[in-house]
C-alpha positions as CSV (number, residue, x, y, z in Angstrom):
1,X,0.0,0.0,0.0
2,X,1.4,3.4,-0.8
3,X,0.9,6.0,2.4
4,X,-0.7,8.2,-0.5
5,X,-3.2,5.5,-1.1
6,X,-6.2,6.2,1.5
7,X,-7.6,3.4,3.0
8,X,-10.7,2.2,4.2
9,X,-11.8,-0.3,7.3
10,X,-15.0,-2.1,6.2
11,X,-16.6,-4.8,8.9
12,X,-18.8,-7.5,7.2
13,X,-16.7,-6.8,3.7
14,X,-17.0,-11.0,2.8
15,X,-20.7,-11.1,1.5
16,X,-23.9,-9.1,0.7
17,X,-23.7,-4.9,0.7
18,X,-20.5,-5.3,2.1
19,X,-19.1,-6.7,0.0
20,X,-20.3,-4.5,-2.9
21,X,-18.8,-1.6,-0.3
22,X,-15.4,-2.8,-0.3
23,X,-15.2,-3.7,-4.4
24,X,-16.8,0.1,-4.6
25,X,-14.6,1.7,-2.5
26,X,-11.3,-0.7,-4.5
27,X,-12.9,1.2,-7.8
28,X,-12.3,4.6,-5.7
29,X,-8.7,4.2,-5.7
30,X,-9.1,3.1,-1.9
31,X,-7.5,0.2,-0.4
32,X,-9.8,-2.3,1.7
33,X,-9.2,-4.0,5.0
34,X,-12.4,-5.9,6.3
35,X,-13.7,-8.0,8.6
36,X,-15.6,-11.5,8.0
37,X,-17.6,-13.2,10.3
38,X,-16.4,-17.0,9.6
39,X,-16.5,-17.8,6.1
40,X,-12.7,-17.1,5.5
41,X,-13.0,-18.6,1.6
42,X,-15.4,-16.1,1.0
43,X,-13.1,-13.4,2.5
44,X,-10.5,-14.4,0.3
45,X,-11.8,-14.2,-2.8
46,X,-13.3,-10.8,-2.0
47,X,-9.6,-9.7,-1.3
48,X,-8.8,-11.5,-4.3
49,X,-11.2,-9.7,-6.5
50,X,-10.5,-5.7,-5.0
51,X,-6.7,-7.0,-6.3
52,X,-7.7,-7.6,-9.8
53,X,-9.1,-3.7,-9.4
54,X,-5.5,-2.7,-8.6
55,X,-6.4,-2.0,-5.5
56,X,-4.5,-3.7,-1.8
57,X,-7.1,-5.7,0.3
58,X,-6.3,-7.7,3.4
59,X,-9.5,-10.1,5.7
60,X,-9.0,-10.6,9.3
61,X,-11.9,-12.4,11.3
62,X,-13.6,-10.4,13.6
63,X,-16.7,-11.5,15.3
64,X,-18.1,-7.6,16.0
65,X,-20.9,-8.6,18.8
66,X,-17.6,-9.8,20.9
67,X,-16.3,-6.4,22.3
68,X,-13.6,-8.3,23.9
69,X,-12.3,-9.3,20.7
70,X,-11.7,-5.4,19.6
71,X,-8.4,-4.6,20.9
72,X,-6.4,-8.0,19.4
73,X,-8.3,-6.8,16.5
74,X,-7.2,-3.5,16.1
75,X,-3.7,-4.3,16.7
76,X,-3.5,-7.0,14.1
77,X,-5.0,-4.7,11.6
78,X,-3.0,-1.8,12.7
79,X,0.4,-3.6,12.8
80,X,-0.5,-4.7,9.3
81,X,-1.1,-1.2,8.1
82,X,2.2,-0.5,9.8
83,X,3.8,-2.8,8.0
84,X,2.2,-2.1,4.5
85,X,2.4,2.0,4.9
86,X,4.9,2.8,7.5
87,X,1.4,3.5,9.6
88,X,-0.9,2.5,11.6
89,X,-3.7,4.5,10.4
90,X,-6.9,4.3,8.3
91,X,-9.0,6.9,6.6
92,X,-12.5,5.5,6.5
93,X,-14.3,3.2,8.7
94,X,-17.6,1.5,7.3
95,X,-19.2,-0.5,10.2
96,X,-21.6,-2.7,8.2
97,X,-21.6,-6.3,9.5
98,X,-24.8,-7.0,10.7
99,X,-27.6,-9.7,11.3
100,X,-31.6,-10.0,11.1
101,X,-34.1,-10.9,13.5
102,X,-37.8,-10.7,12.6
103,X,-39.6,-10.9,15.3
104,X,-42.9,-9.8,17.2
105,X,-42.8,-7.9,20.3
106,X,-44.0,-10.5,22.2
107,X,-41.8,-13.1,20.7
108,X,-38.7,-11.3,21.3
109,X,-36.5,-13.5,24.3
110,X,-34.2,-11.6,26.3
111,X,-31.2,-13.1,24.5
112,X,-32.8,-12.4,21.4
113,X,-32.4,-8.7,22.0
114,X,-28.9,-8.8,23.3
115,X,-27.6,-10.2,20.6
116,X,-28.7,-7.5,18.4
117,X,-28.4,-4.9,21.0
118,X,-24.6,-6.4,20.9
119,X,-24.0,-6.3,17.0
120,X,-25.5,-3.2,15.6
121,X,-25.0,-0.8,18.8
122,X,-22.7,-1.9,21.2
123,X,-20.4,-3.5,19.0
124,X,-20.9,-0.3,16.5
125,X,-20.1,2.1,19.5
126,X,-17.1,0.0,20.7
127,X,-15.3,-0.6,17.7
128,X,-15.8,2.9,16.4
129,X,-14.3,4.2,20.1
130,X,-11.4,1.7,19.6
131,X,-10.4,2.9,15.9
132,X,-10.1,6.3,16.6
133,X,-7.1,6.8,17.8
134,X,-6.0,5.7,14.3
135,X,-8.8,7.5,11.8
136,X,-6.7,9.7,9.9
137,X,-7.9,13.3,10.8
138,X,-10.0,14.3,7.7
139,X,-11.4,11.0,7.3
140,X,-15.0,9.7,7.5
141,X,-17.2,7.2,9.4
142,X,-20.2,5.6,7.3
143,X,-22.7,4.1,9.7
144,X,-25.4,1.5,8.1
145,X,-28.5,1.9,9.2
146,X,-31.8,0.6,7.6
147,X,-35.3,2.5,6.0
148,X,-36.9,0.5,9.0
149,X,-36.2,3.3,11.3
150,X,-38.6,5.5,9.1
151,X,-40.8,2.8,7.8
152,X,-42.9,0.8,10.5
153,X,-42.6,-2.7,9.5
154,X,-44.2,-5.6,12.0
155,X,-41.4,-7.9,13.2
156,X,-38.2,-5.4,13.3
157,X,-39.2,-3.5,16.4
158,X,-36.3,-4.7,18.1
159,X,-33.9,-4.1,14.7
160,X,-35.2,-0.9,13.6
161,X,-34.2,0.2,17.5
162,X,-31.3,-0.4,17.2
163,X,-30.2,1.3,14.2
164,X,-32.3,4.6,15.1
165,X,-29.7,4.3,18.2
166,X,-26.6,4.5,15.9
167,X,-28.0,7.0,14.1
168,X,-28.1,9.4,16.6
169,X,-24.8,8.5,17.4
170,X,-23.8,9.4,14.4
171,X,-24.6,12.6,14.6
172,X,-23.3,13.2,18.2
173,X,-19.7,11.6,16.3
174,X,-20.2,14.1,14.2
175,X,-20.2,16.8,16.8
176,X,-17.7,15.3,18.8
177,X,-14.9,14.6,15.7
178,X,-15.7,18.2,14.4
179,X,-12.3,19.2,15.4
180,X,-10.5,16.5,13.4
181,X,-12.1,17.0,10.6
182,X,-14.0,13.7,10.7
183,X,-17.1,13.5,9.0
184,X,-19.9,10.8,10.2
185,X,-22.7,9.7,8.1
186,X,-25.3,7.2,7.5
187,X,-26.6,5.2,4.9
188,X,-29.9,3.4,5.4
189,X,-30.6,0.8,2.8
190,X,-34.4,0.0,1.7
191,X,-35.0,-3.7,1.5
192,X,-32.0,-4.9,-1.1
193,X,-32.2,-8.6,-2.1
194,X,-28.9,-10.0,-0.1
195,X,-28.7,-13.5,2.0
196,X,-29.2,-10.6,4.9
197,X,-32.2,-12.7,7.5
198,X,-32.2,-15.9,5.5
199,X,-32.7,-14.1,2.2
200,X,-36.6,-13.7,2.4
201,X,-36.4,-10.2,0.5
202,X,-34.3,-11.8,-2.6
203,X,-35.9,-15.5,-2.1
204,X,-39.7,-14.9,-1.2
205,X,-41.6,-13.7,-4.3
206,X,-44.2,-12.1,-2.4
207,X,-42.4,-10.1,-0.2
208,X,-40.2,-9.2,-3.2
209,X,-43.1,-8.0,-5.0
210,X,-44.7,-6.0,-2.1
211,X,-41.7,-4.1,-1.7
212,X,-41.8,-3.5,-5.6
213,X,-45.1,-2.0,-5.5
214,X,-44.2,0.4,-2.6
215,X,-41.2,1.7,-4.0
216,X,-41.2,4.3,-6.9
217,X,-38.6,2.9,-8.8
218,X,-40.6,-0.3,-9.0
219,X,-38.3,-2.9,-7.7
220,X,-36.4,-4.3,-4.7
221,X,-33.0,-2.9,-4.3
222,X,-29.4,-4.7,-5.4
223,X,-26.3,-5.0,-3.5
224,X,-25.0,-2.8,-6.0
225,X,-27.1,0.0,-5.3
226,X,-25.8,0.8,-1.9
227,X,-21.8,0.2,-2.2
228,X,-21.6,3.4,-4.8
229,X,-23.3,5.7,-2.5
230,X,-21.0,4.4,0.7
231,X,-17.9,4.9,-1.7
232,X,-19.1,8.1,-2.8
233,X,-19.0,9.5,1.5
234,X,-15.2,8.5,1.5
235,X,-14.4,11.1,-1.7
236,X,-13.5,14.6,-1.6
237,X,-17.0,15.4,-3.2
238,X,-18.5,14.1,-0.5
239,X,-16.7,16.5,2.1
240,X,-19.6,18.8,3.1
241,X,-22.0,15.8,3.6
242,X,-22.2,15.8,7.8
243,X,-24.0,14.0,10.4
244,X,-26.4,13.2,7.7
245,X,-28.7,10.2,7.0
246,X,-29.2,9.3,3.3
247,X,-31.5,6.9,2.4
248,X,-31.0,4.7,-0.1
249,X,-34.3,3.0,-1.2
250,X,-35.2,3.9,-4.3
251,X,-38.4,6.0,-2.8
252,X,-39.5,3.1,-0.8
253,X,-42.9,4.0,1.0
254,X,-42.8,7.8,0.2
């Protein structure tokens, strides 16, 4: 990696939007470190593909409900930059890696709800806290959120929570990084048809086509139509985009 070469941290880069994020953000120019959650073949050909871009990529395993796992984390990752750059630092962090659970209110087990509570906040919080010290100044944090935290959808109470609680994190990290010139940002996906919750939005045709009809472009959304926009916050363009949410649903439910 060239120190010139910006660089971008990308958790749940093996599969799904993530995936699209990191081969966007290799067509950027950016190099891609990310984070899979077990499938390391997966990981490896992801790495193998943002290389054929012309871009450096590197996987490490990283399971980000596990807040103990954070700090051997961020040293492996940041000895490896060390070792590629001359630096430990990063310019862009992307935390992505996520997991569904549709569920009624008065299904939802105690358990059930930690373990999302764990993943999409606390481990969002956590790992954000933990790479900070190395975010290059000038340098961007794309939260993913979800259009369930606008749009009321039965069974993702405890979900759509959640990611309403990183976004306003986001924009308190916004605040609170003003002085470093980091920039924090969300982008909340509209039902995309991914393996995300067993792949019922890509799989089942009915809920595919009920999304379709609700949405004004008049289909479900693609993997591919979330990575641009995420690769897009980490450019210069993007510089005067700030504790922002940007949905990115095609004008789902309007």
């Amino acid at each position: 990696m060239s120190t010139k070469t910006k660089i971008a941290l990308v958790t749940g880069g093996s599969r799904g939007l993530g995936r699209d994020m990191a081969l966007a953000l290799a067509k950027k120019g950016i190099n891609v470190v990310f984070t899979y959650s077990s499938n390391k073949e997966a990981a490896t050909e992801v790495v193998t593909e943002i290389q054929s871009l012309g871009q450096k990529a590197a996987a490490f395993q990283l399971d980000t409900r596990n807040v103990h796992q954070f700090d051997s984390f961020i040293k492996q990752v940041t000895e490896y930059l060390q070792q590629e750059t001359g630096s430990p630092n990063f310019d862009f962090l992307v935390n992505n890696a996520g997991t569904a659970l549709y569920a009624l209110v008065q299904d939802v087990t105690e358990e059930k709800l930690d373990d999302i509570f764990n993943i999409h906040y606390k481990g969002v919080f956590f790992l954000t806290q933990k790479a900070l010290p190395f975010l290059n100044d000038g340098g961007a944090i794309i939260n993913i959120s979800s259009g369930l935290t606008r749009i009321t959808y039965p069974g993702s109470s405890v979900y759509a929570s959640a990611k309403t609680a990183v976004e306003t994190l986001t924009r308190y990290l916004a605040k609170e990084l003003s002085a470093r010139k980091i920039r924090a940002n969300v982008v909340a996906p509209g039902a995309i048809e991914t393996d995300f919750g067993g792949g019922r939005t890509r799989d089942n045709k009915e809920i595919n086509a009920h999304i379709a009809s609700l949405t004004a472009l008049g289909r479900v959304g693609l993997p591919s139509d979330i990575g641009g926009v995420v690769a897009f916050l980490c450019t210069d363009d993007a510089y005067w985009i700030n504790g922002q949410r940007l949905e990115v649903s095609g004008g789902q439910a309007l």
